[in-house]
LUMTORDO-42746 format. One record per residue (C-alpha): residue in one letter; chain; z, y, x. Coordinates in Angstrom, 1 decimal. Example, Ala and Ser with C-alpha at 12.3 -4.5 7.8 and 13.67 -1.06 7.14 Angstrom:
// LUMTORDO-42746
  resn  chain       z       y       x
     a      A     7.8    -4.5    12.3
     s      A     7.1    -1.1    13.7
// end
This chain:
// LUMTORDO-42746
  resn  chain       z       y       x
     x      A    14.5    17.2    -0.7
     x      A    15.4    15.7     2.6
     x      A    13.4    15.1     5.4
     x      A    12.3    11.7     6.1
     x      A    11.2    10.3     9.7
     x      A    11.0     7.1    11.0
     x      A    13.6     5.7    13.2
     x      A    12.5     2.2    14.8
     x      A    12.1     0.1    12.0
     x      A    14.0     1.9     9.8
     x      A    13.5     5.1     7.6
     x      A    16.1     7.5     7.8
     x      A    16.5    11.2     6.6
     x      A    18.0    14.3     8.1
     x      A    21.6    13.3     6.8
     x      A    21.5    10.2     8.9
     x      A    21.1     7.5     6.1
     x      A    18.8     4.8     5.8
     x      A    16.4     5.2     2.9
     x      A    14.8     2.7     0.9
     x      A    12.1     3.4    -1.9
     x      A    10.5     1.8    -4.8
     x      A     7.5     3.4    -6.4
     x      A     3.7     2.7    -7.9
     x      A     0.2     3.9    -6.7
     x      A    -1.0     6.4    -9.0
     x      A    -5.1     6.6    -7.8
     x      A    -8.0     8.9    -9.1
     x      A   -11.1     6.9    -8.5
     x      A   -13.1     9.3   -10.7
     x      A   -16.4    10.2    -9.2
     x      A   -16.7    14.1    -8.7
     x      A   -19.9    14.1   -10.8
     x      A   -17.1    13.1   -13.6
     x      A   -16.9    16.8   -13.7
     x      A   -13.0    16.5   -13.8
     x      A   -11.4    19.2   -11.5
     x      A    -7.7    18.4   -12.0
     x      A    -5.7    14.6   -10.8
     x      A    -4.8    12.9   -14.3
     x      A    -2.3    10.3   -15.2
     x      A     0.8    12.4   -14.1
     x      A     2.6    15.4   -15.7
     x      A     6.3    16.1   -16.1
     x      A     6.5    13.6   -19.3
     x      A     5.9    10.7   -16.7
     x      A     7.6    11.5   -13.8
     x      A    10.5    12.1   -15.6
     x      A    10.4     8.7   -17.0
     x      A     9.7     7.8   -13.4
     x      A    12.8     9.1   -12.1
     x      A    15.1     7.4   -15.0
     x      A    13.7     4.2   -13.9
     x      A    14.5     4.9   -10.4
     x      A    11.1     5.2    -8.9
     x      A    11.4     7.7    -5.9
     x      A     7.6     7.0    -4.5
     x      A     4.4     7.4    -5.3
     x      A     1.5     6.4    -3.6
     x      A    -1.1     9.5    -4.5
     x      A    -4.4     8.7    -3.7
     x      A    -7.8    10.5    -4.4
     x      A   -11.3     9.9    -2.9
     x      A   -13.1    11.5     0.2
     x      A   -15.7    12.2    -2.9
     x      A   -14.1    14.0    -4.8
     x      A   -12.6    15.9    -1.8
     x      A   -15.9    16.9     0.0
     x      A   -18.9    16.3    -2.5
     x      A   -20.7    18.6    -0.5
     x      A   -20.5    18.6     3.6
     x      A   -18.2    21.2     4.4
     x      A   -17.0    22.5     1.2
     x      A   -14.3    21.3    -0.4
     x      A   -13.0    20.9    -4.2
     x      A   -10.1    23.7    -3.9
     x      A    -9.3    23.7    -8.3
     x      A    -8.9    20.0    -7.3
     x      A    -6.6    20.4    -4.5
     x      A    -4.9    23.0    -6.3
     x      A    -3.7    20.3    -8.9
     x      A    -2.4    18.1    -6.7
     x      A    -0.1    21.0    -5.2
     x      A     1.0    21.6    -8.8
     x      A     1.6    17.8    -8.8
     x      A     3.8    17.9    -5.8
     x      A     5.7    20.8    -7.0
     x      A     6.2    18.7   -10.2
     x      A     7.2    15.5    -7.6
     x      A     9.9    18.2    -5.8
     x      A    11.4    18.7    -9.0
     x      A    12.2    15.0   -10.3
     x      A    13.1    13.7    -6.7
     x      A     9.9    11.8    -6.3
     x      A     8.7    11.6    -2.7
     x      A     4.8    11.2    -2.2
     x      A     2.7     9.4     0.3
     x      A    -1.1    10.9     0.2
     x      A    -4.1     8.1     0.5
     x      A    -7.5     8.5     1.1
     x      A    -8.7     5.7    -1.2
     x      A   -11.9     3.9    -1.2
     x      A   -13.1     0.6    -2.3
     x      A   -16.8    -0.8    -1.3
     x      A   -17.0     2.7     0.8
     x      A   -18.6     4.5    -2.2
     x      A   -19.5     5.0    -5.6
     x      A   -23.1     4.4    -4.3
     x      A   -22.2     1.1    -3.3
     x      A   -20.6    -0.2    -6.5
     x      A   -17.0     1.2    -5.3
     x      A   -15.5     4.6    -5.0
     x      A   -14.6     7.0    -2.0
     x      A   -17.0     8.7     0.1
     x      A   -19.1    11.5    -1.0
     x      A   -23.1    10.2    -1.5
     x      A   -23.7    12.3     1.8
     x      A   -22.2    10.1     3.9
     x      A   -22.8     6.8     2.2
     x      A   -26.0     5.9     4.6
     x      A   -27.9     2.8     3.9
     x      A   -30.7     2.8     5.1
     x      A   -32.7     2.3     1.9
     x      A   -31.0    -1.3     1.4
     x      A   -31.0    -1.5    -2.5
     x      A   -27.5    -2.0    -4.3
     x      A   -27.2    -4.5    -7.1
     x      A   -25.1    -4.7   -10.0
     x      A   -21.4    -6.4   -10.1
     x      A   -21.9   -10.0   -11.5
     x      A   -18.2   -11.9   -10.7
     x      A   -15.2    -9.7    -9.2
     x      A   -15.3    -5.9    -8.4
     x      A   -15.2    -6.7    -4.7
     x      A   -18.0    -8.8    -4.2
     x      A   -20.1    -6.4    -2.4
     x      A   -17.7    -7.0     0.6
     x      A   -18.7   -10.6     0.7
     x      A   -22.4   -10.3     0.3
     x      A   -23.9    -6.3    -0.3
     x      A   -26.1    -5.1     2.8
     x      A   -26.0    -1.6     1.5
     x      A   -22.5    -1.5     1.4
     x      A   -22.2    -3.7     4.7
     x      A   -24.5    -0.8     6.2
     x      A   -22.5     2.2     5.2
     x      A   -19.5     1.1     6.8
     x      A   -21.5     0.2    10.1
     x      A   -22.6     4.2    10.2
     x      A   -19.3     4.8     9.3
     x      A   -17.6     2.9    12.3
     x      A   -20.1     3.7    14.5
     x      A   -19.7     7.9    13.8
     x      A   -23.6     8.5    13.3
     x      A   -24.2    11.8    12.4
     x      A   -25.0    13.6     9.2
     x      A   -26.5    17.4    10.2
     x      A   -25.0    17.2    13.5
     x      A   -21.5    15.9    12.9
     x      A   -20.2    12.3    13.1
     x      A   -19.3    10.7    10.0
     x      A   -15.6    10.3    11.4
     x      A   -15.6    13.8    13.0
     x      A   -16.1    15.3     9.4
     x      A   -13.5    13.3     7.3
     x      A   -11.1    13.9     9.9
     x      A   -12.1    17.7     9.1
     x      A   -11.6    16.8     5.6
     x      A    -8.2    15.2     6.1
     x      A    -6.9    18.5     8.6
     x      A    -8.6    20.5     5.6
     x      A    -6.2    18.0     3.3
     x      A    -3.2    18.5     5.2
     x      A    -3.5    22.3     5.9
     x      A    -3.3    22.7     1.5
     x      A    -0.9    20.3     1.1
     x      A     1.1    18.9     4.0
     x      A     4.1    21.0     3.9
     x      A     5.2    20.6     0.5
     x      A     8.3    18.7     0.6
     x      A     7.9    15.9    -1.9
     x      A     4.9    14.5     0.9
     x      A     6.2    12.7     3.7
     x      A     2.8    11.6     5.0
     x      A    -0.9    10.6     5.2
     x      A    -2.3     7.7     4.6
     x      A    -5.2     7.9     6.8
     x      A    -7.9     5.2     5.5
     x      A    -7.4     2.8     2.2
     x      A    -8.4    -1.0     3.6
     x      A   -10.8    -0.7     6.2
     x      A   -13.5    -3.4     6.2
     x      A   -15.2    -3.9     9.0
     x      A   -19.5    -3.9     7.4
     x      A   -21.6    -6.5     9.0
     x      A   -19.0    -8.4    10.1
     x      A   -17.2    -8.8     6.8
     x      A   -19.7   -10.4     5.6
     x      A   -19.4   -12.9     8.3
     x      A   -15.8   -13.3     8.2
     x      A   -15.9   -13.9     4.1
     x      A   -18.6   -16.9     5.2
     x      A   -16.3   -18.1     7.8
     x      A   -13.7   -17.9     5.1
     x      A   -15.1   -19.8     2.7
     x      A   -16.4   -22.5     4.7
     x      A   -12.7   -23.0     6.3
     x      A   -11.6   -22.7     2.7
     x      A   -14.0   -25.4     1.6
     x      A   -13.7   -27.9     5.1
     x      A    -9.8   -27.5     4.6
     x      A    -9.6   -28.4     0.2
     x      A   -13.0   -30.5    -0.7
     x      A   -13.6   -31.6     2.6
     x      A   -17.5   -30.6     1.4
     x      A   -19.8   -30.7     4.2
     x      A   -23.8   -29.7     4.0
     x      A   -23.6   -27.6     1.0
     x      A   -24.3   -24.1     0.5
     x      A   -20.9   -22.9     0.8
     x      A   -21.2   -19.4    -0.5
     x      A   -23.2   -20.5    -4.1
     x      A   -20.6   -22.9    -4.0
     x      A   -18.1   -19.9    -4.0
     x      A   -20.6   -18.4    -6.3
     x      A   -20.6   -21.0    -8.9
     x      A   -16.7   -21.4    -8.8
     x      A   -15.5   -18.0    -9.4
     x      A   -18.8   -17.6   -12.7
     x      A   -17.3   -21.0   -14.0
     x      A   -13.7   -19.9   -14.3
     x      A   -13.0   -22.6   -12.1
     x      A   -11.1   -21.1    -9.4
     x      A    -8.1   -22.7   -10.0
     x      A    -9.8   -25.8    -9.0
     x      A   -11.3   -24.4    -6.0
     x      A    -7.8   -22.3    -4.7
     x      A    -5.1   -23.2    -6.4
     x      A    -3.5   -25.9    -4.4
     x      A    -4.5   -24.2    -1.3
     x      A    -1.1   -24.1     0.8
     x      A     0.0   -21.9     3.1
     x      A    -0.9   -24.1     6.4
     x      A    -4.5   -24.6     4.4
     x      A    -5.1   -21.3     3.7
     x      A    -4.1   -20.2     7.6
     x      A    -6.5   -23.1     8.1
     x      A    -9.0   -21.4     6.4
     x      A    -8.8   -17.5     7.5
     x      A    -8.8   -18.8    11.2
     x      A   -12.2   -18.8    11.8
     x      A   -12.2   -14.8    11.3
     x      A    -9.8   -14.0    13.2
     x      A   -11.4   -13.1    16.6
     x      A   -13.7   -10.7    14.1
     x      A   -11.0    -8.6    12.8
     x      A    -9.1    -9.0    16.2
     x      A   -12.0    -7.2    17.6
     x      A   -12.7    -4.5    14.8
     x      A    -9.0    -3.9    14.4
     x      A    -9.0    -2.8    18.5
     x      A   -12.2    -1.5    18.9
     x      A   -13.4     0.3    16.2
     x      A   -10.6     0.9    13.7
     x      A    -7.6     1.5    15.9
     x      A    -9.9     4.4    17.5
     x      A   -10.6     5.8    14.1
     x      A    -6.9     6.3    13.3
     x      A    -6.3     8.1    16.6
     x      A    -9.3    10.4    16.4
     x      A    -8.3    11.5    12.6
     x      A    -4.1    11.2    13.1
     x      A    -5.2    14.0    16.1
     x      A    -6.7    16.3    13.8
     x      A    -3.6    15.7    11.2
     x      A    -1.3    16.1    14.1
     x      A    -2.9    19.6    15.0
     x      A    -1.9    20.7    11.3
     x      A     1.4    18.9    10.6
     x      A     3.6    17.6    13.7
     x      A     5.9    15.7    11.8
     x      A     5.4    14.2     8.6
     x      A     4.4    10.0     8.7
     x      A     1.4     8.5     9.7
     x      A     0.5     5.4     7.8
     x      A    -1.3     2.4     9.2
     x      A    -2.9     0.0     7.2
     x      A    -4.3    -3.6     7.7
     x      A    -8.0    -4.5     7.9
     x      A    -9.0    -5.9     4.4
     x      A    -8.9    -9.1     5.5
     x      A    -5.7    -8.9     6.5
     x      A    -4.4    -9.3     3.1
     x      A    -4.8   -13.0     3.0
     x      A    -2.8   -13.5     6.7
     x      A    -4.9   -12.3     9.3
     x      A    -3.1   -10.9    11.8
     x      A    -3.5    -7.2    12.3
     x      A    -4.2    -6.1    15.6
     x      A    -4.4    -2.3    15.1
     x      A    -2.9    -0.4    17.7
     x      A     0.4     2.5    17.7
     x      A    -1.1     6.0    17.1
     x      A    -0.4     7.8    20.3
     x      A     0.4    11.4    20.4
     x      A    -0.8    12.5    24.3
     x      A     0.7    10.2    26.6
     x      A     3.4     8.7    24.5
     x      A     3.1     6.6    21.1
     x      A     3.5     8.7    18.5
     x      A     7.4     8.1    17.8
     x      A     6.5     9.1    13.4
     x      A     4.2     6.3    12.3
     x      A     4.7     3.5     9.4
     x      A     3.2     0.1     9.0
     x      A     1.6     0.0     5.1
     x      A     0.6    -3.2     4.7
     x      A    -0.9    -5.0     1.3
     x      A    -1.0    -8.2     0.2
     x      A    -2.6   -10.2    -2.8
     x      A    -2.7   -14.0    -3.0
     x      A    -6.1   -15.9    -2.8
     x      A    -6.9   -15.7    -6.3
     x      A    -6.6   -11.8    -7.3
     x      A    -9.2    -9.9    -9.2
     x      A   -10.1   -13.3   -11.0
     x      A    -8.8   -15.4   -14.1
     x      A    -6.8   -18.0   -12.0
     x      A    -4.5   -15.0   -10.8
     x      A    -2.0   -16.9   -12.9
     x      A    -2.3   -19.4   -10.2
     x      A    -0.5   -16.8    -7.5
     x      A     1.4   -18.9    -5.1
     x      A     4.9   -17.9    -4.0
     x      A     4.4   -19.4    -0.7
     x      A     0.7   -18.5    -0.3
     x      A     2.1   -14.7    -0.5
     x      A     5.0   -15.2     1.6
     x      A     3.4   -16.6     4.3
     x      A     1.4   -13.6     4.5
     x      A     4.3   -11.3     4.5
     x      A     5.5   -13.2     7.1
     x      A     2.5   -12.4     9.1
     x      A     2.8    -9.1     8.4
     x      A     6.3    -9.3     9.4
     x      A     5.3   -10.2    12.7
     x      A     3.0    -7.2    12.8
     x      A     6.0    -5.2    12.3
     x      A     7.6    -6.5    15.1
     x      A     4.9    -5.5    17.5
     x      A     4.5    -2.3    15.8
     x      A     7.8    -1.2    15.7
     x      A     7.5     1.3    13.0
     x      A     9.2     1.4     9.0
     x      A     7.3    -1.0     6.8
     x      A     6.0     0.5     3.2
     x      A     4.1    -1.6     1.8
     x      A     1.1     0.2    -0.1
     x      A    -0.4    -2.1    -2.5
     x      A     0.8    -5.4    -3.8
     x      A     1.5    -7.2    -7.6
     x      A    -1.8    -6.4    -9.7
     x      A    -0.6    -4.9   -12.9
     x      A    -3.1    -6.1   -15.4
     x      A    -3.5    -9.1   -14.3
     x      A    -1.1   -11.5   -16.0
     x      A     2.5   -10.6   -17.9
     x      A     3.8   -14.2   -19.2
     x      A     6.5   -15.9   -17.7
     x      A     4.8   -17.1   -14.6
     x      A     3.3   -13.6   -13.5
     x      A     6.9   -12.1   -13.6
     x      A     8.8   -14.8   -11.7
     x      A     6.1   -14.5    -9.0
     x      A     6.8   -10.6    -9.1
     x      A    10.6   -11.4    -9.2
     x      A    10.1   -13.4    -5.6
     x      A     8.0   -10.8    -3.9
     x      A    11.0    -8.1    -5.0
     x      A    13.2   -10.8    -2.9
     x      A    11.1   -10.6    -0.3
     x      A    11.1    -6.7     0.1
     x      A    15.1    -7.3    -0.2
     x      A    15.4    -9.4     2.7
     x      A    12.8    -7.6     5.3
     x      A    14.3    -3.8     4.1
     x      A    10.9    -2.7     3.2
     x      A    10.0     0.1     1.1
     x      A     7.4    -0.3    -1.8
     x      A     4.5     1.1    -4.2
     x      A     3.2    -1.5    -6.9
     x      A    -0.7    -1.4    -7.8
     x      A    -0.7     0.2   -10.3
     x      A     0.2     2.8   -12.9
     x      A    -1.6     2.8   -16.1
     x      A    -0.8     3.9   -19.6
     x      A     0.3     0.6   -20.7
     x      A     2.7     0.7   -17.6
     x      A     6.2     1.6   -19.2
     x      A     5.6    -0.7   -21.9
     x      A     4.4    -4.0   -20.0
     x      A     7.0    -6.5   -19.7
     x      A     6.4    -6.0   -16.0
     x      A     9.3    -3.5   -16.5
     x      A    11.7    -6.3   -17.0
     x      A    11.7    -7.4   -13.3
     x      A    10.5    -4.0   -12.2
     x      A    12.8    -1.7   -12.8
     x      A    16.0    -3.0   -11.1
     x      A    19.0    -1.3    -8.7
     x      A    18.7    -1.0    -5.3
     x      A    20.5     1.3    -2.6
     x      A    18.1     4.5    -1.9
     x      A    20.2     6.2     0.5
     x      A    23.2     4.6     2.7
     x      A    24.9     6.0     5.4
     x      A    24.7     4.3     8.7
     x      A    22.7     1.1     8.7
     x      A    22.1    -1.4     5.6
     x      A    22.7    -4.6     7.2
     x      A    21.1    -6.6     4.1
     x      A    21.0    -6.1     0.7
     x      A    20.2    -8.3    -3.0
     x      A    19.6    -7.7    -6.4
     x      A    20.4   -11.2    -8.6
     x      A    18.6   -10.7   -11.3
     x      A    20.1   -14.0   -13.6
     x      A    24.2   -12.7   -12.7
     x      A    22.9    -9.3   -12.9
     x      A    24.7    -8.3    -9.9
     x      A    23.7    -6.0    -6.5
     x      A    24.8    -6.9    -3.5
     x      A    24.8    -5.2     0.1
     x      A    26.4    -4.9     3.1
     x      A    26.4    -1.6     5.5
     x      A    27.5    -0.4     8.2
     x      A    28.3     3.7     9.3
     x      A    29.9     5.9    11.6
     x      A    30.9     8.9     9.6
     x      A    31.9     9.0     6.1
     x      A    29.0    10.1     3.8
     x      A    27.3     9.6     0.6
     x      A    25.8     6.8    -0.2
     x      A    23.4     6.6    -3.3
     x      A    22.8     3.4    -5.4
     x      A    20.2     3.1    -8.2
     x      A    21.6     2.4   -11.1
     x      A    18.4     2.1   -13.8
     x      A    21.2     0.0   -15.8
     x      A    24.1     0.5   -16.7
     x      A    27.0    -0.3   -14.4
     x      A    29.5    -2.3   -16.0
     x      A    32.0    -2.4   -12.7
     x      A    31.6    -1.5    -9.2
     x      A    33.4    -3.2    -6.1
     x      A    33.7    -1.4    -3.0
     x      A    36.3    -1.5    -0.1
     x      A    37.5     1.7     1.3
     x      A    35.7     3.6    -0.9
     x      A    35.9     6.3    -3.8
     x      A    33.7     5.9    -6.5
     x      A    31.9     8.8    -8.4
     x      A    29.9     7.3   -11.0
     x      A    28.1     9.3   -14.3
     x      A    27.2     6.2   -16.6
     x      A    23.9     8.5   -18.4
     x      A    22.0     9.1   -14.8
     x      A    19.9     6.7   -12.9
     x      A    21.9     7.1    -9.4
     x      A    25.9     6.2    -8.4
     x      A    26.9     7.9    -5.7
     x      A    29.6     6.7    -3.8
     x      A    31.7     8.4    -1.0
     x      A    32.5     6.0     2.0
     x      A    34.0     5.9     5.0
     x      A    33.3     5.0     9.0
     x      A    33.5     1.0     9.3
     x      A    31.5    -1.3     7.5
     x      A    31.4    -2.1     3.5
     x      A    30.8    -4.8     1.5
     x      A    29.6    -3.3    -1.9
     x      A    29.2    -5.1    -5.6
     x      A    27.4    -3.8    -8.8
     x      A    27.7    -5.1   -11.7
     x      A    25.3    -4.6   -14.6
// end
């Protein structure tokens, strides 16, 4: 497989062509008390079908859990089956990304990730779900609390909480990082910054509120409360526009602005050291604050590698619209998600770095008409900004959902030079793009359907009509390329 590193904004691999991927999260939130030692979901059935629909990513993510369930010693039949998984990855051309999931910090908390060690809270009680899975982010103390002790690095026997999963993630990397189908770490799924989440989910929903009902002296999170039990969220979010809903995130802003720069920023340097010591090379992935999926800026800062940033980094942003995780998801705005991508966007920018973006869609959610057009325009989106991509998620219903019709679709995966845009039309079936290169060199299209005719000046075309990639030979200048399907 080739070598992948970042280059600017651009991912590029040890041939000099830009690469682009397309791919799905495959996630084991099983608790270790589950008493499975092996990752499930993947085996060579499905990532065979995988590499016929042109997915060359996956997004492989496990739990600090199921890791470390005891301080210090790790699950080693566990890792061992995600090596065997990567080997299996090698062999079908997949390339793999590794997260460190969590959601609500633990499975203690209502969520899954860390071990029960190192979920501390302080004797605050934990009460069952009653509306969406992630409303212990918005009001749970416990789970508030264990991300404050996590942020703040209290120790557990001696050790800071972030000390040891750093030691967990050099432990990680030391197993697996120098297969060749992983070309990096994804350091910390969605940080949420505790206490003061829970104040920027009130500031939320009052700007939310202030900016749509124009509601004043009413308890503004029953109100919430009420909305989302009722099925009634569509009334509540569904008109919100894209100046609204900025509107209403504002008010948080100088929270995550802080957290981002002085509590999570530090995190990802202390554990991308201890990664660095075991693997010099491969990608760091930086991820936005929770919040930041509805259009808070990020503020996190470059990973620095001594005195210089560290030049191997990527920007892994997600994004949701308003209403995910709840009935109304039917309701997701087109504009509402592109104004958050334009935020992110501007991230970029500042960063720098490649853009994959780790989570987006919600599979599950809704498959009529509606839900696929949506997915149709964020595909354009990924088009126009050159960013790479994992859907959320895989599932055994996945290759039959009608999600695959917009899904699986051509798009280049390896072009020499630089791709100066690129489009798939999806109504005259048709791929566009537009490169430019200074040698000759392959260049490798993916071709999940089959190519009826191809257009290419000064080029020769080598095309087998059974596989899921064209490859076409091209020269120095620049090439305006048509697929036809």
């Amino acid at each position: 497989m080739n070598i992948i590193r970042a280059c600017g904004t651009r991912l590029v691999d040890d041939l000099g062509r830009e690469r682009i991927f397309s791919g799905v999260n495959v996630v084991d939130k099983s608790p270790y008390s589950s008493g499975a030692q092996t990752f499930p979901y993947l085996n060579c059935d499905v990532l065979q079908r995988f590499a016929a629909k042109g997915w060359n990513l996956i997004r492989l993510g496990f739990t600090w859990g199921k890791i470390e369930p005891q301080i210090g010693k790790y699950n080693e039949p566990y890792l061992d089956s995600v090596a065997g998984i990567l080997d299996l990855c090698e062999k079908y051309g997949i390339y793999v990304f590794l997260d460190m999931h969590q959601d609500l910090y633990s499975p203690l908390t209502n969520g899954d990730g860390a071990p029960a060690w190192a979920a501390l809270t302080d004797g605050l009680r934990t009460h069952p779900t009653r509306f969406v899975w992630a409303e212990d982010y918005f009001w749970g103390r416990a789970c508030h609390r264990c991300f404050d002790h996590f942020w703040n690095n209290t120790p557990v026997q001696g050790r800071g909480l972030q000390d040891r999963f750093a030691d967990c993630w050099a432990h990680i990397v030391r197993r697996l990082g120098e297969k060749d189908a992983v070309i990096g770490f994804d350091v910390f799924n969605e940080p949420f910054p505790g206490s003061d989440g829970g104040k920027c989910f009130r500031r939320i929903v009052c700007g939310a509120i202030k900016a749509t009902l124009s509601v004043r002296h009413v308890r503004r999170t029953q109100l919430l409360r009420d909305a989302v039990s009722r099925g009634r969220e569509e009334k509540l979010f569904g008109h919100i526009s894209p100046a609204v809903l900025r509107q209403a995130v504002s008010g948080a802003f100088p929270l995550i602005e802080q957290f981002d720069r002085t509590k999570y920023s530090p995190f990802v340097q202390r554990v991308s050291q201890a990664i660095r010591k075991e693997n010099a090379d491969k990608l760091l992935f930086l991820e936005n604050c929770y919040f930041s999926n509805l259009g808070i800026p990020c503020a996190v800062q470059p990973v620095r590698r001594g005195d210089a940033r560290d030049p191997q980094q990527v920007f892994a942003p997600h994004v949701y619209d308003l209403m995910v995780d709840t009935p109304a998801y039917r309701y997701a705005s087109d504009e509402r998600v592109g104004s958050i991508f334009e935020e992110h966007r501007r991230t970029q920018q500042r960063l720098q770095t490649p853009v994959i973006v780790g989570e987006w869609g919600g599979f599950g959610a809704q498959d009529d008409d509606g839900w696929l057009r949506h997915i149709e325009y964020l595909l354009s989106v990924f088009e126009r900004n050159k960013w790479s991509q994992t859907y959320w998620q895989f599932s055994d219903a996945f290759f039959d959902s009608p999600l695959m019709r917009v899904f699986v679709r051509p798009y280049p995966q390896a072009v020499p030079g630089v791709i100066e845009s690129y489009r798939y039309d999806a109504g005259r079936r048709q791929l566009s793009m537009r490169f430019t290169q200074q040698d000759a060199g392959d260049c490798v299209i993916c071709t999940p359907l089959p190519a009826q005719r191809i257009t290419v000046d000064n080029a020769e075309v080598d095309y087998e009509i059974n596989t899921a990639q064209t490859t076409i030979r091209t020269s120095a200048g620049t090439h305006t390329l048509f697929i036809c399907f």
